[in-house]
Backbone bond lengths (Angstrom), bond angles and torsions (degrees), N, CA, C in turn:
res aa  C-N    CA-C-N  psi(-1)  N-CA   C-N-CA  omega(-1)  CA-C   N-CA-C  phi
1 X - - - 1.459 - - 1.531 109.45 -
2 X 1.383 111.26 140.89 1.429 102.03 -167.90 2.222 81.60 -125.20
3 X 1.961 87.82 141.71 1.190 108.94 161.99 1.518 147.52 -141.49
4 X 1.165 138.83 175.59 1.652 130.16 -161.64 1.680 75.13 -81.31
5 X 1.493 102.63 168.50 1.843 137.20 149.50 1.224 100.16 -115.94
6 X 1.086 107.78 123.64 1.639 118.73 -147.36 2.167 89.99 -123.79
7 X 0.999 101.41 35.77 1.424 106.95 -164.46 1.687 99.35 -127.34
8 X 1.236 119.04 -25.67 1.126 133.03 163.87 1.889 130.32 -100.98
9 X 1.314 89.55 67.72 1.500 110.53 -171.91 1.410 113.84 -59.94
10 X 1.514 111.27 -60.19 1.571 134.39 -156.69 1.799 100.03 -52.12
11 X 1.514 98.18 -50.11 1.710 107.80 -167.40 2.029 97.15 -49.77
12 X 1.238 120.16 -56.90 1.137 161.71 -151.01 2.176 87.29 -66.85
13 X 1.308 106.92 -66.89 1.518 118.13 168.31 1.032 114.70 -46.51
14 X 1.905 124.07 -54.54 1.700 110.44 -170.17 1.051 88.45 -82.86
15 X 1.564 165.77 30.42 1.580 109.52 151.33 1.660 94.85 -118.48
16 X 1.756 124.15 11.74 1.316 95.37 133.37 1.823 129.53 -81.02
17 X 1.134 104.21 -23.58 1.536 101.78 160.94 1.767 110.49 -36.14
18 X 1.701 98.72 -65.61 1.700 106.15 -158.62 1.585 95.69 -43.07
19 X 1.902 115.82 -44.84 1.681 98.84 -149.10 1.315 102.62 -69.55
20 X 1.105 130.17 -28.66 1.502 135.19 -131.18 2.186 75.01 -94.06
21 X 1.096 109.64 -44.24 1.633 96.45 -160.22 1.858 97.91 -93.98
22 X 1.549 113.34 9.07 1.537 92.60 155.81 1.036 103.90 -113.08
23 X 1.288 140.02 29.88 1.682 137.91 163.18 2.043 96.63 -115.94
24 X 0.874 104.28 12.31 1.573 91.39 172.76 1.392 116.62 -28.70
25 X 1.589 113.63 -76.65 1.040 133.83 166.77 1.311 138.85 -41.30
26 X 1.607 119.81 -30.49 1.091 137.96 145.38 1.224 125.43 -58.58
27 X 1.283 116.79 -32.20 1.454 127.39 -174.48 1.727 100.64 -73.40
28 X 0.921 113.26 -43.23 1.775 129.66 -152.11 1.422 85.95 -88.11
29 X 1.135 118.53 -43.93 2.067 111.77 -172.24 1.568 82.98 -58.33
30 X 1.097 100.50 -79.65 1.356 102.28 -155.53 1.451 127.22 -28.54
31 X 1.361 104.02 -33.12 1.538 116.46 -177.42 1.550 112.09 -96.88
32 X 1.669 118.06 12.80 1.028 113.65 -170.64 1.770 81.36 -110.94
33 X 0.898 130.89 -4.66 1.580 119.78 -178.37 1.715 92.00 -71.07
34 X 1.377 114.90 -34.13 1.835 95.20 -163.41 1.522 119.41 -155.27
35 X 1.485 99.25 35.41 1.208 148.10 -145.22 1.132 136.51 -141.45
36 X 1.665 146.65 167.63 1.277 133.79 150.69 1.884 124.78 -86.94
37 X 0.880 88.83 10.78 1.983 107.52 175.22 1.262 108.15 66.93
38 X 1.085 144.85 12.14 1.230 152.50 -155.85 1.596 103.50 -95.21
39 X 1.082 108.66 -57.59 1.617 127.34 172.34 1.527 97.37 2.37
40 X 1.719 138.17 -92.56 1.218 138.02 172.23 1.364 118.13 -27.24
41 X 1.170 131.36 -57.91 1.489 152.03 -168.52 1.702 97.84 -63.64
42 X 1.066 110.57 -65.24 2.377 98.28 175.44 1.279 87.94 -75.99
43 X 1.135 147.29 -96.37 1.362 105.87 -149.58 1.449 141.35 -65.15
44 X 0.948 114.54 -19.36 1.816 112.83 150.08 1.866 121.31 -27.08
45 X 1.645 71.08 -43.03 1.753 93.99 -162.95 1.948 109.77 -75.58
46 X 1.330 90.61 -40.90 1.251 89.03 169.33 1.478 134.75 -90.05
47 X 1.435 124.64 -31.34 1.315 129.24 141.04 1.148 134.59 -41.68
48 X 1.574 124.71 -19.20 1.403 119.96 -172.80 2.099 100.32 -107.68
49 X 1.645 106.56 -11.82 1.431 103.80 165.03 1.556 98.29 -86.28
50 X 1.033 135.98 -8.51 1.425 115.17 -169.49 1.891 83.28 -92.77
51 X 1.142 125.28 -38.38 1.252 101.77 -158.58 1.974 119.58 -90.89
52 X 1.273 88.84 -14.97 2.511 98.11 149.70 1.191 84.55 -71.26
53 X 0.996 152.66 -63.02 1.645 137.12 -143.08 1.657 100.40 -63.90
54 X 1.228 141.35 -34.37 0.800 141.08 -172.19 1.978 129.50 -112.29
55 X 1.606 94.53 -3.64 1.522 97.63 172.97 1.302 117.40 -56.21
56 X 1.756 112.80 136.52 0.893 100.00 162.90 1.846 88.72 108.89
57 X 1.229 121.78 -62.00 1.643 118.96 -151.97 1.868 95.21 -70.34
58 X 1.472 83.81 161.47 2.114 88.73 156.50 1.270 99.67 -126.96
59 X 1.637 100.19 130.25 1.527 119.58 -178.28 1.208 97.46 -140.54
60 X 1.636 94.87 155.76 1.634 121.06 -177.96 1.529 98.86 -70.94
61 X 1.132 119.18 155.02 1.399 140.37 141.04 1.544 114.11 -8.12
62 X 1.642 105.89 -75.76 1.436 123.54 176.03 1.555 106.58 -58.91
63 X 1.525 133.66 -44.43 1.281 131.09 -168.45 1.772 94.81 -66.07
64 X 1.481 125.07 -70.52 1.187 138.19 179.20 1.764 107.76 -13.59
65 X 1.139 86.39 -65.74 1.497 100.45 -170.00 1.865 109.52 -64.89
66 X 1.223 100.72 -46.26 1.220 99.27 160.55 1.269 127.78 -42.50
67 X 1.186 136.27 -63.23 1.479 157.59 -115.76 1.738 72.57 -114.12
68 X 1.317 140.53 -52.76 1.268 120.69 -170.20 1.736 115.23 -87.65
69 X 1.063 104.46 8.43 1.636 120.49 -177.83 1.542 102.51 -87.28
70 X 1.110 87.57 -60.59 2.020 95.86 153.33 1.510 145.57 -30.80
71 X 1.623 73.65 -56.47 1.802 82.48 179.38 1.263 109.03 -82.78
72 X 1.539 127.03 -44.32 1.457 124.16 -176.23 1.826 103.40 -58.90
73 X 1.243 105.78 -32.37 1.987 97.60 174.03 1.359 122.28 -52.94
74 X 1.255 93.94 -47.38 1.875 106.33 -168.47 1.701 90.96 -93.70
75 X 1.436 140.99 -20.41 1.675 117.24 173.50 1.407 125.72 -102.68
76 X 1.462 120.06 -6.67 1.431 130.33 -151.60 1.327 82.11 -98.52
77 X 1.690 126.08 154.92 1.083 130.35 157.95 1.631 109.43 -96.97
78 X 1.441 126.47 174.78 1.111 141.54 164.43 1.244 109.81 53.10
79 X 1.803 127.42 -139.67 1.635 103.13 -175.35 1.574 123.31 -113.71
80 X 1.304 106.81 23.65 1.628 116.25 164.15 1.859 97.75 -68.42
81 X 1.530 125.61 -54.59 1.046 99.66 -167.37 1.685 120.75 -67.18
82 X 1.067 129.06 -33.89 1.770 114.19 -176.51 1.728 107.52 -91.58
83 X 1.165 111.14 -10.13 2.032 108.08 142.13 1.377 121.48 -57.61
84 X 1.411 110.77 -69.15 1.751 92.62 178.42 1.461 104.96 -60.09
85 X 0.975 121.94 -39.69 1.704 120.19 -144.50 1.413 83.03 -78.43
86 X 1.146 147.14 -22.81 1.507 144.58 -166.33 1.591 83.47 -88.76
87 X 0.929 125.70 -91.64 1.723 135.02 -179.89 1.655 116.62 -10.02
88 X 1.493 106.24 -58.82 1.646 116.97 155.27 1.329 128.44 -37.71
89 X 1.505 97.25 -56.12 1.620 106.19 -169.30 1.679 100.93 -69.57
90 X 1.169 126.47 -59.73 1.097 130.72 172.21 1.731 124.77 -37.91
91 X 1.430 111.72 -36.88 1.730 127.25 169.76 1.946 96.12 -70.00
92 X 1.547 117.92 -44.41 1.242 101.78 -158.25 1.655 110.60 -81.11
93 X 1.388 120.18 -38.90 1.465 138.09 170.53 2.078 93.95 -57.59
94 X 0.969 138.83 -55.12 1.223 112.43 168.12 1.381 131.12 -30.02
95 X 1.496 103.02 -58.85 1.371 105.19 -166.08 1.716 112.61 -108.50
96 X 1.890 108.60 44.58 0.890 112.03 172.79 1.799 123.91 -68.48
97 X 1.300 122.43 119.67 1.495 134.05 153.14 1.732 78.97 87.59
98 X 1.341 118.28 48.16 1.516 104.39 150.84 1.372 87.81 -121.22
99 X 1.747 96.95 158.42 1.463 114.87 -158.13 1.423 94.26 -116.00
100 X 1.825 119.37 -19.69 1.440 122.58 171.20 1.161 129.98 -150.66
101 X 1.073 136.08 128.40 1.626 133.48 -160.26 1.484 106.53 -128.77
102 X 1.622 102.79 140.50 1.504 126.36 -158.16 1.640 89.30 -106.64
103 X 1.319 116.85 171.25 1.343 120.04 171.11 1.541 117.53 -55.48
104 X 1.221 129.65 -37.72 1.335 126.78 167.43 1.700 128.41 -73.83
105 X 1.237 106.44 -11.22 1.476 118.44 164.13 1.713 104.51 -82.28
106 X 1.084 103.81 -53.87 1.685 97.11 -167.88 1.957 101.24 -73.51
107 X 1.510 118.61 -19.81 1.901 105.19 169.21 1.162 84.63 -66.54
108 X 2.330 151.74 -65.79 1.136 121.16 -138.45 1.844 98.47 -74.98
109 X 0.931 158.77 4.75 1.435 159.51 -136.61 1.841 79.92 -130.66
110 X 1.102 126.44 -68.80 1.698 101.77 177.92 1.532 111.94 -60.15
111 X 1.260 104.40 -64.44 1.737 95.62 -174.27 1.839 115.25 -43.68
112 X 0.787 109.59 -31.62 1.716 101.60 166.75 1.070 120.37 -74.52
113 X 1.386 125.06 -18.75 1.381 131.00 -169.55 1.743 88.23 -82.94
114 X 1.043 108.20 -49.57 1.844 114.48 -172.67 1.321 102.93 -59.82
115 X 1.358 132.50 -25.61 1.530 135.44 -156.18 1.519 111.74 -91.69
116 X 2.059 96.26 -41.37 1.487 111.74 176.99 1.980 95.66 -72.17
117 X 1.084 121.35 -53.31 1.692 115.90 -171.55 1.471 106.15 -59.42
118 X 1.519 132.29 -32.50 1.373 124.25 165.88 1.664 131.66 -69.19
119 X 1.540 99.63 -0.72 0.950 121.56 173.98 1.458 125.41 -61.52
120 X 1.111 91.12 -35.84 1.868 121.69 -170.87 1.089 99.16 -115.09
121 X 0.859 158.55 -77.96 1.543 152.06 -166.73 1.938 109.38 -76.83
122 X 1.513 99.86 160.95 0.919 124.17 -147.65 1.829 102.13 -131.63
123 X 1.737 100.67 -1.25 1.226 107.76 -155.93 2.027 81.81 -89.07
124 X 1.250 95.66 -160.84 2.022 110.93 -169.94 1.419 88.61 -166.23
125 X 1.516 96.80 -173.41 1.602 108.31 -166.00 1.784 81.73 -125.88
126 X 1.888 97.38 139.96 1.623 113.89 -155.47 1.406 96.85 109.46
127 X 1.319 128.83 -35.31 1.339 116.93 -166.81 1.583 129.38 -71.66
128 X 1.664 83.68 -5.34 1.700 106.55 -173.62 1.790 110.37 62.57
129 X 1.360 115.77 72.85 1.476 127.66 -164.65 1.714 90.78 -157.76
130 X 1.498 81.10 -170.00 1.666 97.65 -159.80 2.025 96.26 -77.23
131 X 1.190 111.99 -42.63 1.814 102.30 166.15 1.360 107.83 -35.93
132 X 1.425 127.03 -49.00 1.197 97.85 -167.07 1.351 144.91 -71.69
133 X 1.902 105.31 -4.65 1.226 113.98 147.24 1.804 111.72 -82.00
134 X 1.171 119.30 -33.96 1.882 106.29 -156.83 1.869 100.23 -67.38
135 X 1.655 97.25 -34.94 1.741 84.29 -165.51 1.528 115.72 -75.40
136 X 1.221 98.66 -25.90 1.522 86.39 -172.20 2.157 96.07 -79.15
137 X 1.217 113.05 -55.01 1.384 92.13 173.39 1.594 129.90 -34.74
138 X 1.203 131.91 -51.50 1.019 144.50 -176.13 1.605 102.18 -58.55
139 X 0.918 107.40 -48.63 1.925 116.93 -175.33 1.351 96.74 -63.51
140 X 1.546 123.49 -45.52 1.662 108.20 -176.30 1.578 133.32 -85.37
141 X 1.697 77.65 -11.47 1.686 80.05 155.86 1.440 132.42 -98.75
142 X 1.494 121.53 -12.86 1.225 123.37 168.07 1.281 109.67 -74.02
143 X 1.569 118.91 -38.04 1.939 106.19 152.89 1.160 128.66 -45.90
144 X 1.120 127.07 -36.12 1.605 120.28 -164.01 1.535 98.04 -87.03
145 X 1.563 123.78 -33.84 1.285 123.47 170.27 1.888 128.03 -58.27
146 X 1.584 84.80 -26.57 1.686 87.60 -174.98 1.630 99.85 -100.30
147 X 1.406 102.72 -11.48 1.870 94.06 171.15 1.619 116.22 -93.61
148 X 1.373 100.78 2.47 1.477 103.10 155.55 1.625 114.48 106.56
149 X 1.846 104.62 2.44 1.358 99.31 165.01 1.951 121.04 -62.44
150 X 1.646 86.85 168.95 1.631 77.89 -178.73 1.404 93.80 -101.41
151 X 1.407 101.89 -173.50 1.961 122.06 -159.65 1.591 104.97 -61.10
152 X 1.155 153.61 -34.28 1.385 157.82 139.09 1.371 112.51 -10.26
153 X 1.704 93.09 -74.03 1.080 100.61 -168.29 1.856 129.70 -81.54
154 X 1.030 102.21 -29.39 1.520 116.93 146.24 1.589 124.71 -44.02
155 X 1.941 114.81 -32.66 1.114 109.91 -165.70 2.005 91.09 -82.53
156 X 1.280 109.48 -30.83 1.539 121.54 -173.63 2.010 99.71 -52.75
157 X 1.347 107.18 -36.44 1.170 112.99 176.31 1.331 118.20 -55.89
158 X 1.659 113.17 -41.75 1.423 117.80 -161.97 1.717 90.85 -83.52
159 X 1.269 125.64 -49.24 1.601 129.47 178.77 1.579 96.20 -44.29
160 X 1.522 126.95 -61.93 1.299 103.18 -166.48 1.457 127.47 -86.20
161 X 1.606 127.67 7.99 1.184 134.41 162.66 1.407 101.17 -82.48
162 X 1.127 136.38 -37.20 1.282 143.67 -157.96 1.724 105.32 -63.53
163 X 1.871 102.55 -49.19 1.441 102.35 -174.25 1.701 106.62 -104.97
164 X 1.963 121.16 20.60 1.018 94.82 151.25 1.570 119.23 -100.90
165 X 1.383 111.86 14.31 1.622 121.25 -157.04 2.193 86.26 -94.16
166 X 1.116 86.21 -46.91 1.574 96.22 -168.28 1.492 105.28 -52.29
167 X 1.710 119.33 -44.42 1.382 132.34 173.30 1.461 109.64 -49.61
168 X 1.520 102.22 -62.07 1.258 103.02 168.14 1.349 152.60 -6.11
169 X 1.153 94.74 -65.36 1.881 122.30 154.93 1.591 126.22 -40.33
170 X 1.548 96.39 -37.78 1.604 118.81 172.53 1.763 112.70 -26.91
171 X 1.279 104.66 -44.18 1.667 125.24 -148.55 1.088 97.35 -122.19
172 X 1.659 145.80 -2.66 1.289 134.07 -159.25 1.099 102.68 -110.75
173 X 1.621 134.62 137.79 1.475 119.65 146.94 1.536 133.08 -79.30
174 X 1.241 107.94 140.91 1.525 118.69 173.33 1.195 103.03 -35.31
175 X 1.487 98.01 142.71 1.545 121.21 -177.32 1.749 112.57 -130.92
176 X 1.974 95.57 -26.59 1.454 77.31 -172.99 2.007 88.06 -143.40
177 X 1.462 113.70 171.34 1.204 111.51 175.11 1.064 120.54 67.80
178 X 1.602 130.62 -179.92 1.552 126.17 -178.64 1.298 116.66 -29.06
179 X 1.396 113.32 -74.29 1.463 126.09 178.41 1.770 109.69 -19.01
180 X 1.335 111.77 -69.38 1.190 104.33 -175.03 1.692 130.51 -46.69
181 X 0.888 116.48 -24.02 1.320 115.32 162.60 1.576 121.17 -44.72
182 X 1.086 117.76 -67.27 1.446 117.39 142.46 1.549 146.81 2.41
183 X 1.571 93.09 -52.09 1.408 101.36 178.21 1.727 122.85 60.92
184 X 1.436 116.16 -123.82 1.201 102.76 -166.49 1.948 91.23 -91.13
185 X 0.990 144.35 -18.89 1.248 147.34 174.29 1.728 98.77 -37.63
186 X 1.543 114.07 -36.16 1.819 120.91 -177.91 1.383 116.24 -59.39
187 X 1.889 104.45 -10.74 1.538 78.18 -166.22 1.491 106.00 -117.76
188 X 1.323 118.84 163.94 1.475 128.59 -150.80 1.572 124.01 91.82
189 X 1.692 86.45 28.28 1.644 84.29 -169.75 1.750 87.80 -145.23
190 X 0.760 119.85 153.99 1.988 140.38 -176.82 1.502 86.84 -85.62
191 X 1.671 106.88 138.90 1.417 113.15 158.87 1.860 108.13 -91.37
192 X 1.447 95.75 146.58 1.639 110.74 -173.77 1.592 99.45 -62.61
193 X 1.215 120.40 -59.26 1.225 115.29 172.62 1.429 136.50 -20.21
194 X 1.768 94.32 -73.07 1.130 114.63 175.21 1.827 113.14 -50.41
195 X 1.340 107.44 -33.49 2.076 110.02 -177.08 1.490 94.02 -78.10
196 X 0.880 126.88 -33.87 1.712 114.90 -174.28 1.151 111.01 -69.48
197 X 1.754 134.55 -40.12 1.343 139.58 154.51 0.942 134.48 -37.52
198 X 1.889 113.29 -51.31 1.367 116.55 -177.88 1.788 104.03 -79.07
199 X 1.481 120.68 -12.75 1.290 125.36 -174.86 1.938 91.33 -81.98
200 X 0.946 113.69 -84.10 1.745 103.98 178.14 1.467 116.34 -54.88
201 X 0.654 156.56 -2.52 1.634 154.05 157.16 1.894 106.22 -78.97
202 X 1.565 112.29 -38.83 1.319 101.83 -171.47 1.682 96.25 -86.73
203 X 1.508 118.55 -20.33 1.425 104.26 -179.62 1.702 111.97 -76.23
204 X 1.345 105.32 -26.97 1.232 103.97 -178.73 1.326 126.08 -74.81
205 X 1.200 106.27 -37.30 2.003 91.49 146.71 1.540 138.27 -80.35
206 X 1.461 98.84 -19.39 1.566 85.64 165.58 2.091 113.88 -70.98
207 X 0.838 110.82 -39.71 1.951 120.08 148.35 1.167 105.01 -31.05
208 X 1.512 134.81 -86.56 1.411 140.23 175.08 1.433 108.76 -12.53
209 X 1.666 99.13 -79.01 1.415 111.69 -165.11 1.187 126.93 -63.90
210 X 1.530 117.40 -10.76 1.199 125.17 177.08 1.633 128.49 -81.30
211 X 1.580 106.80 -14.84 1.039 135.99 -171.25 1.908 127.17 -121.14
212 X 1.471 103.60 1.47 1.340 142.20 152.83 1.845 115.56 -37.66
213 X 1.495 92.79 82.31 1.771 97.05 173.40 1.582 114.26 -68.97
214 X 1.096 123.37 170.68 1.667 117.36 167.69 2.079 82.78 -120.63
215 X 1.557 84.52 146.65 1.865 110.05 174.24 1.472 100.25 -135.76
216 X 1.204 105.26 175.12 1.268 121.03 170.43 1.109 112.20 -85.94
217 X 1.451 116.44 158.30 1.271 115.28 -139.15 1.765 92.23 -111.88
């Protein structure tokens, strides 16, 4: 059985920091098709204070995640910041004071993360938002886990729900936020949300997997 060390958070944090602040620009086009373009620009902004805030420290998994659940609350404007930061907080309070997580610890550590962000929002998947990459990812990896793949291959699950949820969006009209104003004019265009998700969700398992001990089973 192969599992995370869940004791080494920080490593695990900067290179979702790194993706999120070399797609700045990507992020912001994208959201400037139907949007105020900004999208790249706060979170750049807020990911790259969470990650000086933390050079240098060793943090758990759960602290990591924390500590950037935080920062995106108190730096993000409008409602990207208490979405991720809801999503975070919810991933880090899961996997509080575990020191190692198996493939079925790290599906309940997203699904709580999805449970704490539905908490606050009001939005669904169709709505052309950031669910419409997390749920369907999350759903294909808790399948592949309960049909008996191992942690690899399960994480391949979460990468490929992740970038068909993000596609998804392609064809959908806005339902909620700027976009919606718009109406059907929204669709043919990727929600910003949704690319920032499938961008940290696919880094976060390629992170995961890279760092994948084998134990006894």
């Amino acid at each position: 059985m192969q599992v995370l060390d869940a004791t080494q958070g920080r490593d695990i944090l900067e290179e979702l920091v790194e993706v999120i602040v070399d797609n700045r620009q990507y992020l912001s086009d994208v959201d400037g098709a139907i949007g105020d373009g900004d999208h790249g620009i706060n979170m750049a902004k807020g990911f790259r204070l969470c990650g000086e805030s933390v050079a240098g420290q060793s943090l758990s998994l759960s602290k990591a995640l924390g500590t950037l659940a935080t920062t995106l609350m108190g730096s993000i404007g409008g409602s990207m910041g208490p979405l991720y930061g809801s999503l975070f907080m919810g991933m880090a309070k899961s996997v509080k004071d575990k020191n190692v997580l198996d493939a079925k610890d790290f599906g309940d550590m997203l699904a709580d993360g999805r449970e704490a962000l539905e908490q606050i929002s009001d939005a669904k998947v169709g709505d052309k938002c950031l669910l419409d990459t997390l749920v369907p990812a999350i759903e294909r990896y808790r399948d592949a886990v309960e049909g008996g793949d191992d942690f690899p291959h399960a994480l391949q699950a979460l990468r490929n729900g992740a970038q068909y949820g993000r596609d998804s969006t392609l064809d959908l009209e806005a339902k909620i936020g700027r976009a919606a104003r718009l109406g059907e004019r929204s669709c043919g265009h990727l929600d910003a949300g949704a690319v920032s998700c499938c961008l940290l969700l696919t880094r976060l398992a390629d992170s995961t997997e890279r760092r994948l001990e084998k134990t006894a089973a």
